[in-house]
KENUTI-448086 format. One record per residue: x, y, z of N, C-alpha, C in turn; residue in three letters. Coordinates in steps of 0.02 Angstrom, whole numbers, padded with zeros to 5 digits, always signed. Layout:
BEGIN
XYZXYZXYZAla/...
END
This chain:
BEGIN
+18492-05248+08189+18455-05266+08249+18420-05332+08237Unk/+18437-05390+08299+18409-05440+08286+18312-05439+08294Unk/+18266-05474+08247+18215-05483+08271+18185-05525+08320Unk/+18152-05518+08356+18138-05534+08400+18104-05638+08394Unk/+18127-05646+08440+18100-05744+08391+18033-05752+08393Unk/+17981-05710+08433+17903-05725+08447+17881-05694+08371Unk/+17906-05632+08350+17892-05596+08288+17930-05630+08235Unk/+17979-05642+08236+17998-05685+08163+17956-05752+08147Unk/+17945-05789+08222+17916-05857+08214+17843-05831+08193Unk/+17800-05758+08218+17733-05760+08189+17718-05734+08122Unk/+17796-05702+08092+17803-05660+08018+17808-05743+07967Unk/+17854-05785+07994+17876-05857+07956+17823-05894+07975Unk/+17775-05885+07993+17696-05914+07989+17637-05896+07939Unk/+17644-05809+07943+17612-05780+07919+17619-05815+07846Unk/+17690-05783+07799+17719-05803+07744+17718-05894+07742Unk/+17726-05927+07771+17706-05990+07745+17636-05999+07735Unk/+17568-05969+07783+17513-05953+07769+17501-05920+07683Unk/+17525-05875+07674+17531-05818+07606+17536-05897+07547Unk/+17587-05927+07575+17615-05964+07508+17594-06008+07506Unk/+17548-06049+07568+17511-06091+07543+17447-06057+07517Unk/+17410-06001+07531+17355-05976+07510+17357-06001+07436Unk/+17418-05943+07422+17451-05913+07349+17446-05983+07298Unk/+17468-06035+07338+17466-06089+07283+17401-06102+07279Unk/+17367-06116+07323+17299-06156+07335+17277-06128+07276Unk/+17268-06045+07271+17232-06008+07187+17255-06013+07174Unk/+17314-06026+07143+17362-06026+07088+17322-06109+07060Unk/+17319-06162+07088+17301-06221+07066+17217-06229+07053Unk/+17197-06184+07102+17099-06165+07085+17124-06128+06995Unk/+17132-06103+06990+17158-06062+06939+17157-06103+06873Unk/+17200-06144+06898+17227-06185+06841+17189-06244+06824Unk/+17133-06251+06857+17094-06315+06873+17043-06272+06834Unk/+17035-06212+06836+16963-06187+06807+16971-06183+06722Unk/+17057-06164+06710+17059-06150+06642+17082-06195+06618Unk/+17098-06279+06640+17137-06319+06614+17085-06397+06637Unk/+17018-06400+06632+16995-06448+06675+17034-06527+06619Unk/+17014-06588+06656+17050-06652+06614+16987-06662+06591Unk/+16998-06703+06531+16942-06712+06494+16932-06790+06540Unk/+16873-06824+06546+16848-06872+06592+16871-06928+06532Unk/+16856-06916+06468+16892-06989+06437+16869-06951+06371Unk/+16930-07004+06328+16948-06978+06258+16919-07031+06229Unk/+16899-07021+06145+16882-07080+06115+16935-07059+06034Unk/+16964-07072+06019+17007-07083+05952+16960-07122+05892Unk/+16932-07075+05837+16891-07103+05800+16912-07126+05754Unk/+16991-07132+05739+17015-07162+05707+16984-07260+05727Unk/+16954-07284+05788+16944-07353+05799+16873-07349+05757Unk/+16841-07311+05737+16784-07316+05693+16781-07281+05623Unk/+16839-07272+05588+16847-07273+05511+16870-07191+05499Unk/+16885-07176+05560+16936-07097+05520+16986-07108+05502Unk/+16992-07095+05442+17070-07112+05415+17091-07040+05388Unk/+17134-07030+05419+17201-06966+05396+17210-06950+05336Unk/+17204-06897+05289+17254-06923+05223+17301-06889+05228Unk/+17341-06934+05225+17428-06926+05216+17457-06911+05141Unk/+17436-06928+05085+17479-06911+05036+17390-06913+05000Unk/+17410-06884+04903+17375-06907+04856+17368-06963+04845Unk/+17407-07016+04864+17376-07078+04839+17358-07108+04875Unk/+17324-07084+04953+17288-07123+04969+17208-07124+04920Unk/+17167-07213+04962+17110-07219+04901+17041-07187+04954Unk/+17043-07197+05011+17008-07179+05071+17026-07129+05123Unk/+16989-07090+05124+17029-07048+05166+16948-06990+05183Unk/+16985-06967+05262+16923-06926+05285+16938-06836+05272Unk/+16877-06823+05240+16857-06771+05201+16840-06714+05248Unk/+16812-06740+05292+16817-06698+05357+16734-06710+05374Unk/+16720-06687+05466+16669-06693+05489+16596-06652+05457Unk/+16551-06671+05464+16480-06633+05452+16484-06580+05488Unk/+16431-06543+05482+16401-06482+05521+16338-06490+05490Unk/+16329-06478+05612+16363-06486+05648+16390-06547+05647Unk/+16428-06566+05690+16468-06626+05707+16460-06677+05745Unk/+16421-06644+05794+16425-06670+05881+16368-06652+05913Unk/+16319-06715+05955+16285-06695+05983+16275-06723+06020Unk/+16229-06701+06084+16221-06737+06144+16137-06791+06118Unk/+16124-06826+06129+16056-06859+06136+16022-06860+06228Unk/+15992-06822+06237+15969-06816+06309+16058-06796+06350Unk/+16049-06821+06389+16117-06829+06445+16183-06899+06435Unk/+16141-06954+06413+16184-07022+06399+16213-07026+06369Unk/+16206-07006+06292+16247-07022+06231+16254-06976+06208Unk/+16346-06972+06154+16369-06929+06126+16364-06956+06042Unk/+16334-06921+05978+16333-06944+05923+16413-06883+05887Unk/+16452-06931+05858+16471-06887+05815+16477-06923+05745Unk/+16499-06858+05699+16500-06864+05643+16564-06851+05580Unk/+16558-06881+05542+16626-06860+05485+16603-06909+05426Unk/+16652-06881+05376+16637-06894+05301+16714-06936+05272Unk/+16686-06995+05227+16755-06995+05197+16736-07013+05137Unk/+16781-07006+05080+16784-07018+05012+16844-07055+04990Unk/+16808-07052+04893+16872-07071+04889+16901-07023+04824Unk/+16888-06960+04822+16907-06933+04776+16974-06899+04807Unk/+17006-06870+04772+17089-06840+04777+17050-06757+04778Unk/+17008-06729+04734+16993-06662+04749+16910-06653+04770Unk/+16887-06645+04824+16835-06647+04833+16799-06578+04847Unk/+16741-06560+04812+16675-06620+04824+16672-06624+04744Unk/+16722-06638+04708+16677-06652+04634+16671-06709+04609Unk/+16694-06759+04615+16676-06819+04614+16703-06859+04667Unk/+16673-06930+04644+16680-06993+04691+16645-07024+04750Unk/+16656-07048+04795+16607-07093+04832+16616-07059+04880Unk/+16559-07048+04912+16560-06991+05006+16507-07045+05038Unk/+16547-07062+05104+16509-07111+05158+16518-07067+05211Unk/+16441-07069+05247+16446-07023+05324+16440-07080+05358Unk/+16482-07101+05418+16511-07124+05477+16464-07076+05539Unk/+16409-07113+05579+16390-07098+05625+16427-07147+05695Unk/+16435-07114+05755+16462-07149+05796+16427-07143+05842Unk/+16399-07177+05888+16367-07155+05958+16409-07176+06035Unk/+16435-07123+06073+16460-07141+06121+16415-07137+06188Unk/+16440-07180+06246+16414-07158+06298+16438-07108+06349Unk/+16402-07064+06359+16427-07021+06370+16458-07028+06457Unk/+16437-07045+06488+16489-07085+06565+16574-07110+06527Unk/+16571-07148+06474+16633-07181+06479+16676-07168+06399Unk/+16641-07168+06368+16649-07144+06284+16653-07205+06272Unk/+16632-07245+06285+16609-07317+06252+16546-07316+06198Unk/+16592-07365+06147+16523-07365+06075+16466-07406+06082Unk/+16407-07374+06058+16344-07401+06083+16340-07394+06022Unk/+16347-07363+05972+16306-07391+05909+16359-07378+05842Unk/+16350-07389+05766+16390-07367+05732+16329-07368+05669Unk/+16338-07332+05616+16285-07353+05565+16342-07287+05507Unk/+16328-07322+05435+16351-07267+05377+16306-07281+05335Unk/+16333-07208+05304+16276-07181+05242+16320-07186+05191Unk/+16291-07180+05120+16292-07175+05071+16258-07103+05034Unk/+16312-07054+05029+16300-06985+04997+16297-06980+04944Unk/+16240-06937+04909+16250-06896+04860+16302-06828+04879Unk/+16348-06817+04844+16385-06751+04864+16405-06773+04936Unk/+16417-06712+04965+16463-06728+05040+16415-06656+05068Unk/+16361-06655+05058+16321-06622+05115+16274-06686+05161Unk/+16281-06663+05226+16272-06689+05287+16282-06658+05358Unk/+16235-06665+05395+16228-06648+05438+16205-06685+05488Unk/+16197-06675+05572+16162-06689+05621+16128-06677+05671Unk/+16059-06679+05720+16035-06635+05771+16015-06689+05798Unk/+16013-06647+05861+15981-06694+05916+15906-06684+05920Unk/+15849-06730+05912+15772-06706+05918+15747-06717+05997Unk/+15683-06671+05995+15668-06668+06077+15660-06742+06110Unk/+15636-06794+06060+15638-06863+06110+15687-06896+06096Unk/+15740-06867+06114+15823-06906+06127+15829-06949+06078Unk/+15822-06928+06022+15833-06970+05945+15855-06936+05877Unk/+15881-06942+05852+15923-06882+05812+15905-06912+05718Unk/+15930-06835+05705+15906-06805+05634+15948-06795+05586Unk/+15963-06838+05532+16008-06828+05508+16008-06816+05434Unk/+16036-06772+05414+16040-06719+05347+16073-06768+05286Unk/+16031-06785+05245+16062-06853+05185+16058-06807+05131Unk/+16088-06755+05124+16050-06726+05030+16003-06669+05032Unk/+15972-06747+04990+15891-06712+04984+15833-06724+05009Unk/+15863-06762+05092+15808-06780+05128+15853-06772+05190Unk/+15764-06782+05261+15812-06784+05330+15783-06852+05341Unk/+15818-06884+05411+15817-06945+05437+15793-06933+05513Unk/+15758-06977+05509+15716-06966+05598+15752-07057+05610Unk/+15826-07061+05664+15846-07115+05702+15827-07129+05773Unk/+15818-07188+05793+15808-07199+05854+15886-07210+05904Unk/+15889-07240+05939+15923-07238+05997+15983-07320+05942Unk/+15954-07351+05931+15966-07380+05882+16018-07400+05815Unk/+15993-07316+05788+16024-07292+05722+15967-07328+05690Unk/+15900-07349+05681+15860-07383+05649+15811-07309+05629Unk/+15811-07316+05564+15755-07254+05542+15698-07261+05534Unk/+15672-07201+05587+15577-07214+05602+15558-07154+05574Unk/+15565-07117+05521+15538-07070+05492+15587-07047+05446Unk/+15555-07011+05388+15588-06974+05332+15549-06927+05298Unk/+15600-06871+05249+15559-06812+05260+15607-06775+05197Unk/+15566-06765+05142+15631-06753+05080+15619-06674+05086Unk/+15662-06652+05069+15669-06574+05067+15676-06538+05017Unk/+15652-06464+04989+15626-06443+04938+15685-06462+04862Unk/+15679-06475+04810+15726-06486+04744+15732-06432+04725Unk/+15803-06429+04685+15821-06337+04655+15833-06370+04610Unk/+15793-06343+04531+15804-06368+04479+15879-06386+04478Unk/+15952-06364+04515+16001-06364+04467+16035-06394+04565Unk/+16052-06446+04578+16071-06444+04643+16140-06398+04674Unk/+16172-06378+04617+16240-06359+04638+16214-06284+04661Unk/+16145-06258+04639+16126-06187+04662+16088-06185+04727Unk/+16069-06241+04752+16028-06240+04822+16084-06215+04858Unk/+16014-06178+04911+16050-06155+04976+16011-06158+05032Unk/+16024-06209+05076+15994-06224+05135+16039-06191+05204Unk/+15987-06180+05246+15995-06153+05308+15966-06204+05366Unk/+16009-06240+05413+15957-06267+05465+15963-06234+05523Unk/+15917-06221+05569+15925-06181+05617+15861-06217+05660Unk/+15918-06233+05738+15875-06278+05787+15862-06232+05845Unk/+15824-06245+05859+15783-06217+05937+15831-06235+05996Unk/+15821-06198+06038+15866-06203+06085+15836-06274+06134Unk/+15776-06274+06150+15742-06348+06158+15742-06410+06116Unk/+15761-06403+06045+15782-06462+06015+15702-06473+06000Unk/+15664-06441+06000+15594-06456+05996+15577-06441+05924Unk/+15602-06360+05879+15604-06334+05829+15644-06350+05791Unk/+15648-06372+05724+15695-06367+05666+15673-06339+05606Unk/+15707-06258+05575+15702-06234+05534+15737-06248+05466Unk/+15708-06277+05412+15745-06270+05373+15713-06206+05299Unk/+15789-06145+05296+15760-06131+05254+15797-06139+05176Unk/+15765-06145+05119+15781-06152+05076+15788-06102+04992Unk/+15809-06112+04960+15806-06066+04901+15853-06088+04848Unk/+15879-06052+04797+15921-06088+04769+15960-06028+04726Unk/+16020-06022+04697+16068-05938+04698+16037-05917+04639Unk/+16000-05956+04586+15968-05917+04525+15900-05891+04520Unk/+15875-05900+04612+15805-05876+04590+15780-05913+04566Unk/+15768-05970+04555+15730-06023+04540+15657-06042+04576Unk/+15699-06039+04626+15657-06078+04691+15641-06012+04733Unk/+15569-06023+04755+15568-05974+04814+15569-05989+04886Unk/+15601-05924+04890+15627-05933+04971+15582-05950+05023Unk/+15574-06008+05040+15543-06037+05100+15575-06062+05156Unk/+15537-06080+05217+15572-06099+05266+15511-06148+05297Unk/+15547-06202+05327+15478-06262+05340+15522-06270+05409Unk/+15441-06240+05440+15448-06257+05547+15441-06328+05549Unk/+15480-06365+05559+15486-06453+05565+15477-06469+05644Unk/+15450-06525+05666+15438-06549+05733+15481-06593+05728Unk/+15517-06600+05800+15588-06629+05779+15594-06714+05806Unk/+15519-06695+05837+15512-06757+05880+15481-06825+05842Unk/+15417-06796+05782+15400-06851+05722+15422-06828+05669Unk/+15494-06784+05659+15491-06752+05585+15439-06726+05546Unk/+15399-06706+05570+15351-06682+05548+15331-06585+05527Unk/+15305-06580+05454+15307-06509+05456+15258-06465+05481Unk/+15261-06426+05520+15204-06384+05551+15173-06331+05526Unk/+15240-06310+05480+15189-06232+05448+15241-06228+05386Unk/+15226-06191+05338+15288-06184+05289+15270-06075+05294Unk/+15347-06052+05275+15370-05981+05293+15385-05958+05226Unk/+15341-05903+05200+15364-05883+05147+15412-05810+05152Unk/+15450-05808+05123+15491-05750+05117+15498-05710+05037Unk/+15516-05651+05047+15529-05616+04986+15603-05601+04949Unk/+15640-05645+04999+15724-05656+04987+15743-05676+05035Unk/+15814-05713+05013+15860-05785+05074+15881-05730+05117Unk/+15891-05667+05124+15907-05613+05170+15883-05619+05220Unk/+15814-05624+05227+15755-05623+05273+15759-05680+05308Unk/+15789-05743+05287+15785-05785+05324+15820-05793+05395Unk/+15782-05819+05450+15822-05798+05513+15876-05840+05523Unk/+15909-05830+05581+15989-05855+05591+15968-05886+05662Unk/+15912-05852+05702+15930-05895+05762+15848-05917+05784Unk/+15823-05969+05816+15741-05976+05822+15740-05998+05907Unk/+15686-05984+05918+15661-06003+05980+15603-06061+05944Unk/+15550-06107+05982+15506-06132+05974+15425-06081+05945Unk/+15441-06017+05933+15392-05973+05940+15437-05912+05888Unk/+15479-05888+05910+15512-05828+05904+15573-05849+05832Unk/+15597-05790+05801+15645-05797+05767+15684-05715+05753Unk/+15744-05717+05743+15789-05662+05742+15852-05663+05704Unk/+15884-05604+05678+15917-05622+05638+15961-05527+05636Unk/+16033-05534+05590+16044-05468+05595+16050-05419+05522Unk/+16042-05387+05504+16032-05336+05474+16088-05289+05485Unk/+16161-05284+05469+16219-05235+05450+16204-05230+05544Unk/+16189-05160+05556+16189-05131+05638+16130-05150+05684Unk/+16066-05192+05640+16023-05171+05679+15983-05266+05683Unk/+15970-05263+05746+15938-05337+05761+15853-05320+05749Unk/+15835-05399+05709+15760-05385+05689+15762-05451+05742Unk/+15687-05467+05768+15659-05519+05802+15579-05515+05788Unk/+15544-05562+05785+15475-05590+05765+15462-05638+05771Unk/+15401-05635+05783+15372-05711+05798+15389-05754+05735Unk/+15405-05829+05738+15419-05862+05679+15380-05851+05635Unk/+15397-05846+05565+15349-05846+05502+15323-05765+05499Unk/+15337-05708+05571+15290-05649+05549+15357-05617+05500Unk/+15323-05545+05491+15375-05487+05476+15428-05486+05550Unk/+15489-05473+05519+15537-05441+05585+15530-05369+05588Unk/+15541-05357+05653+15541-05281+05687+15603-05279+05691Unk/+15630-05190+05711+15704-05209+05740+15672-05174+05809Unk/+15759-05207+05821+15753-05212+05940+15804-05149+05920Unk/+15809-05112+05971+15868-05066+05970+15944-05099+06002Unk/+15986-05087+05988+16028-05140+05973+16075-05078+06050Unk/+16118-05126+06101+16145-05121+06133+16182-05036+06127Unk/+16189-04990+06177+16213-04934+06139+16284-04927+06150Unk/+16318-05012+06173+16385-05014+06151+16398-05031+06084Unk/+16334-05074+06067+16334-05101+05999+16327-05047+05956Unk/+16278-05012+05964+16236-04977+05890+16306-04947+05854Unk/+16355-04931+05870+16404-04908+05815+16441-04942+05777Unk/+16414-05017+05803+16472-05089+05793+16441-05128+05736Unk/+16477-05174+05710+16450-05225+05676+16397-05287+05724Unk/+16364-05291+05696+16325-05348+05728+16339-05431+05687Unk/+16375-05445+05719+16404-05511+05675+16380-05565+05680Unk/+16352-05598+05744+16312-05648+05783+16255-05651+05817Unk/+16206-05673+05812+16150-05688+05863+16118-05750+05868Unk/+16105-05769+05930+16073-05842+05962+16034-05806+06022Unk/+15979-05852+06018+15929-05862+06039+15949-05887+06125Unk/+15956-05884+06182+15986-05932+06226+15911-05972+06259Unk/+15855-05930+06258+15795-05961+06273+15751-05912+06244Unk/+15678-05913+06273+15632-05878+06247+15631-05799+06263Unk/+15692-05776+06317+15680-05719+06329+15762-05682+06333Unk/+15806-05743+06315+15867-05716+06308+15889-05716+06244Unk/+15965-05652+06224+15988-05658+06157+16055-05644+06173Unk/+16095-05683+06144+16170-05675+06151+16186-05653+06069Unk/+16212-05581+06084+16214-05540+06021+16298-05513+06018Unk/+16336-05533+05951+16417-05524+05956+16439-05479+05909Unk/+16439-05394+05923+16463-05351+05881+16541-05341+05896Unk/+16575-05329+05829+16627-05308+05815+16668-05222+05791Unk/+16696-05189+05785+16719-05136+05789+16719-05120+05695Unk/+16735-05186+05659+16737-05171+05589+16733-05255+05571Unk/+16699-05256+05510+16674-05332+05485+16727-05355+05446Unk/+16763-05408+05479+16827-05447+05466+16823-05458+05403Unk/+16884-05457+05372+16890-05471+05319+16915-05551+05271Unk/+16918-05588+05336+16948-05648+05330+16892-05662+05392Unk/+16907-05745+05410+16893-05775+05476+16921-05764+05523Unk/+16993-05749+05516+17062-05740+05580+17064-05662+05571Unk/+17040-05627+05541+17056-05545+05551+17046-05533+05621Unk/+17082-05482+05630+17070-05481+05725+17026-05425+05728Unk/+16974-05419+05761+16943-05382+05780+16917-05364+05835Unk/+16897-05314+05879+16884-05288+05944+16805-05300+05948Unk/+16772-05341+05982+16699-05363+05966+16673-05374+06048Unk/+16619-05401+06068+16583-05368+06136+16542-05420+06119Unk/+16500-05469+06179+16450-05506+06154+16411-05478+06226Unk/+16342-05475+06206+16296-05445+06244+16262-05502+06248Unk/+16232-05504+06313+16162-05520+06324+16112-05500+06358Unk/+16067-05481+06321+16006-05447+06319+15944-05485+06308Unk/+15905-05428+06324+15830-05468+06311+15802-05450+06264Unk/+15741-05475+06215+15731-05469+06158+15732-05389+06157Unk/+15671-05366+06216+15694-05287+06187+15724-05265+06176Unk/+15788-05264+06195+15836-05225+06208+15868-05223+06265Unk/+15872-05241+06320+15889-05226+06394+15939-05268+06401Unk/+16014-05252+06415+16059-05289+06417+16067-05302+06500Unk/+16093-05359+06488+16072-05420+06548+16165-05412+06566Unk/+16228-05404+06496+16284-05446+06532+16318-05415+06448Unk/+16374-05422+06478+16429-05388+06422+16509-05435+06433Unk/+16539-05451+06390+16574-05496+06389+16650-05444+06323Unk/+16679-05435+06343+16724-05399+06308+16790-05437+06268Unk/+16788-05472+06223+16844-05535+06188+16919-05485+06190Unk/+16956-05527+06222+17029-05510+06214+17058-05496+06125Unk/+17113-05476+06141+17160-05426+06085+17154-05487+06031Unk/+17192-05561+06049+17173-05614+06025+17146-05670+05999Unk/+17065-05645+06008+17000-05691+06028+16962-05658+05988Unk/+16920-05721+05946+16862-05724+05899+16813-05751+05921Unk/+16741-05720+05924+16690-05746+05956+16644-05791+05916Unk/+16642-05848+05934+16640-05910+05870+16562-05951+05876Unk/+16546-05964+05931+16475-05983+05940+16434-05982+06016Unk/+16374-06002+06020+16341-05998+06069+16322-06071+06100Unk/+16328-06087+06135+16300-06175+06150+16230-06146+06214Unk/+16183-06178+06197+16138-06180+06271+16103-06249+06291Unk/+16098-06268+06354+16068-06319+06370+15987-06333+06376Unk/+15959-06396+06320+15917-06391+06310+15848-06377+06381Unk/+15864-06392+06444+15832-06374+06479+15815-06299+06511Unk/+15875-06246+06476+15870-06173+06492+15902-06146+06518Unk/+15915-06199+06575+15971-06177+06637+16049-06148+06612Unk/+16091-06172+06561+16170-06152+06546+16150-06116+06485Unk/+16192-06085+06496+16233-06074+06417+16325-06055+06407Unk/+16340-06068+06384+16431-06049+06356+16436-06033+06311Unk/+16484-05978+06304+16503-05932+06269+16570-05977+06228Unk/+16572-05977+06163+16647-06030+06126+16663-05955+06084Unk/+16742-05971+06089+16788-05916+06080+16840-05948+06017Unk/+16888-05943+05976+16946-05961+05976+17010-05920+05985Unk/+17048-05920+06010+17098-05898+06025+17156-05883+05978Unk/+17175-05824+05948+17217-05863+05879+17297-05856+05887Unk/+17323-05862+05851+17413-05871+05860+17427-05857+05781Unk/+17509-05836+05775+17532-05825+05726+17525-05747+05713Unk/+17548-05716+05655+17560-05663+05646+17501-05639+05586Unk/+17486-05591+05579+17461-05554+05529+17477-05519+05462Unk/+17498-05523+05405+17526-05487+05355+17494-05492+05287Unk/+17429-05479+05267+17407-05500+05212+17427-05483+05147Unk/+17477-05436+05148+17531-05421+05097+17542-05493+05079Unk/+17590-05523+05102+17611-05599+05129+17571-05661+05123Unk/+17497-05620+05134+17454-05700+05129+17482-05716+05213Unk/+17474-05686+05250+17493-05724+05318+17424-05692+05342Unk/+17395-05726+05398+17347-05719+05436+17330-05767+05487Unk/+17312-05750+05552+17316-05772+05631+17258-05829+05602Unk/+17294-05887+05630+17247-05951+05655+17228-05976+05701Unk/+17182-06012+05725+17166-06050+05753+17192-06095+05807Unk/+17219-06067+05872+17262-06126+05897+17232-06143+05961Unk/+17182-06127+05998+17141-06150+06063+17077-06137+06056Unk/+17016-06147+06094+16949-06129+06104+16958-06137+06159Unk/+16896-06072+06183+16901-06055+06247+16825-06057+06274Unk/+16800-06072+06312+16745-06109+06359+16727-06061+06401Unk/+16666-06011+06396+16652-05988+06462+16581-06017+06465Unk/+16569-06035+06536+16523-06083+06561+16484-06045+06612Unk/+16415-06005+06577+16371-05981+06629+16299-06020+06655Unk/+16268-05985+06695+16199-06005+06736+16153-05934+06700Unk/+16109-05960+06676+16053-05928+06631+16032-05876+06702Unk/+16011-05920+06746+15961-05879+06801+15997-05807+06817Unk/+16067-05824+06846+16082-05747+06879+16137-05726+06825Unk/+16155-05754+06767+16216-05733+06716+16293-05775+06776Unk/+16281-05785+06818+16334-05806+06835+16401-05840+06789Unk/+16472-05839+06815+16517-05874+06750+16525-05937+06817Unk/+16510-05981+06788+16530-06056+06804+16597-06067+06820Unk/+16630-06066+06739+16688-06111+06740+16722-06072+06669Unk/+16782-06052+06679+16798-06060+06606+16866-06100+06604Unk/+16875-06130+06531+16930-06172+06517+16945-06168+06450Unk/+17009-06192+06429+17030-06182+06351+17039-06261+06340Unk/+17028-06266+06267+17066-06351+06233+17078-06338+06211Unk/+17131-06354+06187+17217-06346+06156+17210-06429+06123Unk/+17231-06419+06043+17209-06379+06006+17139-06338+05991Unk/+17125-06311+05948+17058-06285+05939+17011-06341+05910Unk/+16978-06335+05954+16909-06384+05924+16863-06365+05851Unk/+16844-06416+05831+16799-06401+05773+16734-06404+05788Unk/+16701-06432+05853+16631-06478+05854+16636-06457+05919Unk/+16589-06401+05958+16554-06407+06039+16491-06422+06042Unk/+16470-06486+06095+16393-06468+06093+16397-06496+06191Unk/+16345-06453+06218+16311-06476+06292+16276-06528+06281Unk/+16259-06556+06341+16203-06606+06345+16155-06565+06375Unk/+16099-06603+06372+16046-06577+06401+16020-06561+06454Unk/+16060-06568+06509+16044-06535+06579+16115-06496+06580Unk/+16150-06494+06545+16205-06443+06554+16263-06451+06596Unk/+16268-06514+06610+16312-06549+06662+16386-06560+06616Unk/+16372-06583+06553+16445-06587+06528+16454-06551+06466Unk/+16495-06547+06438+16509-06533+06359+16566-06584+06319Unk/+16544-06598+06268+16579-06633+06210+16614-06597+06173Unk/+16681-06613+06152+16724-06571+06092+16750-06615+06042Unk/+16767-06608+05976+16781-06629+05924+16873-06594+05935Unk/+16907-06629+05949+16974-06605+05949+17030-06634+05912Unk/+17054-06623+05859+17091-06646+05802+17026-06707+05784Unk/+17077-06770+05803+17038-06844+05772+17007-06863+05844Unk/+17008-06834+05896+16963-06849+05952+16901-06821+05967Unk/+16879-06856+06017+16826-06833+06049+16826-06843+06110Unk/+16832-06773+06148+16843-06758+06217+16777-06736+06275Unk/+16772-06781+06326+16707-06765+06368+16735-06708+06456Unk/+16699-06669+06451+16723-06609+06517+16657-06656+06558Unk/+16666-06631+06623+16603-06621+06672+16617-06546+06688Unk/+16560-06512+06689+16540-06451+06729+16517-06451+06786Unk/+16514-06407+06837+16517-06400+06899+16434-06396+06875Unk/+16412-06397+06967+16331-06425+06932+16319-06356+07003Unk/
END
């Protein structure tokens, strides 16, 4: 039976309707998990060099940690190391390579290198848009510049190869914790509340072991995990424990960050990996210090929950994932790597999800800027700038 032409012509409307819908999300879709990065910078034009064989004489050793940071909203600083030894870190010459981009265009605004003892180094962004940088056995207070307006040496371990430092920044960029100790008991375990804005120390934290020392700080607050159970305290007091999520309490508690003064993004797992790439079934909560979970986030079959980013004004935070590939067989020495990071992009106020997206390859280096408008990635030898939906 023929159809009728008023009904076929309003069915062949309908369905071209359907298929343009159908694409329209299909491309929203693909726009959310695939955004273009706004501009690349190749740091190979400021002294990363590859190493390709043993005989090269220069060659990059790989980036600091962290890596990457925002300075206010304008500029992007990153970081990396190169030497010239063939097996490192035991001997030879280590130069840290600071770069400053702008963050609109990835154009260089500044360049400055160091001269290392060893190949420890680091970088942070301080609350007056001027950054901190980790030389050794001292920190560096830079201006906009790269010109150093403050310095600040940090505790000596009779034997340096036994120190063990911890830095841990405030989610305002206002706080910098460093705590210290050293693996023979030498040194006692302290931790010095630093002002990040004159480098300056505010209080020094005594502890009765590097255990105690916290993992994540607010400007006030500090927290940290204990096998199943989350402790939180005011900086420098005793920790209490919070009762820990009662999806969590049977789980490993593997991660915690601070997202502001009244949030905690807390990442338990099903069993405590035995490698980095072990796959595990893990949950990241966010809750409030008490206990009161705000938001639950469940990581795929594939997915390792890797860090927390928040924007120094309060408003964002994103959740960084990596995604892994390859097979598993530790008989074999085989185990899942590293082949994307994955981006979920929320709003502090209602937990809302923003945006999420993957970069392919997996990044080494995420950091926000400070109103939360973009994010920076460290991707192979690049450095890649997103905009976020505002």
């Amino acid at each position: 039976m023929d159809m009728p032409r008023t009904v076929w012509k309003s069915t062949a409307i309908n369905l071209l309707m359907f298929a343009t819908l159908h694409l329209s999300l299909g491309l929203a879709a693909a726009e959310k998990h695939h955004p273009t990065p706004i501009w690349r910078f190749h740091l190979k034009e400021v002294g990363y060099e590859k190493r390709e064989n043993d005989t090269a004489k220069i060659y990059t050793i790989g980036y600091v940690k962290p890596n990457l940071t925002f300075l206010g909203d304008d500029a992007v600083v990153a970081g990396f190391v190169t030497g010239s030894t063939k097996q490192p870190p035991l001997t030879g010459t280590w130069v840290l390579h600071l770069v400053m981009l702008d963050s609109r265009n990835g154009r260089v605004r500044g360049q400055r290198t160091f001269p290392l003892e060893g190949h420890e180094s680091g970088i942070f962004a301080s609350s007056g848009g001027n950054l901190i940088v980790w030389l050794g056995p001292s920190l560096l207070l830079l201006n906009r510049e790269f010109e150093t307006i403050a310095q600040l040496q940090l505790p000596k371990s009779s034997n340096p190869a036994w120190r063990f430092l911890r830095f841990v920044i405030s989610a305002t960029r206002q706080t910098l914790f460093v705590a210290s100790t050293d693996t023979a008991n030498k040194l006692e375990p302290t931790g010095d509340v630093i002002d990040t804005g004159a480098l300056e120390r505010k209080r020094l934290c005594k502890y009765s072991r590097q255990e105690d020392f916290p993992e994540t700080i607010t400007d006030s607050q500090a927290a940290r995990i204990n096998g199943k159970t989350m402790l939180v305290s005011r900086l420098c007091d005793e920790s209490h424990p919070v009762t820990p999520p009662k999806q969590c309490a049977a789980l490993w508690a593997g991660s915690i960050h601070f997202v502001n003064d009244d949030l905690l993004a807390v990442t338990c797992s099903d069993v405590v990996p035995k490698t980095p790439f072990t796959r595990v079934s893990s949950t990241t909560f966010l809750l409030k210090p008490s206990g009161t979970v705000l938001m639950a986030r469940n990581a795929g079959k594939k997915e390792r929950a890797e860090s927390v980013l928040m924007s120094p004004d309060g408003h964002r935070f994103a959740l960084v994932s990596s995604l892994l590939g390859g097979v598993e067989i530790p008989a074999f020495d085989m185990y899942y790597h590293d082949v994307r990071s994955r981006v979920a992009v929320y709003d502090t106020g209602n937990t809302a999800e923003r945006l999420v997206f993957q970069i392919e390859p997996h990044a080494s280096g995420i950091a926000m800027a400070g109103d939360g408008s973009m994010l920076a990635a460290t991707v192979g030898e690049e450095i890649q700038a997103f905009v976020l939906p505002k």
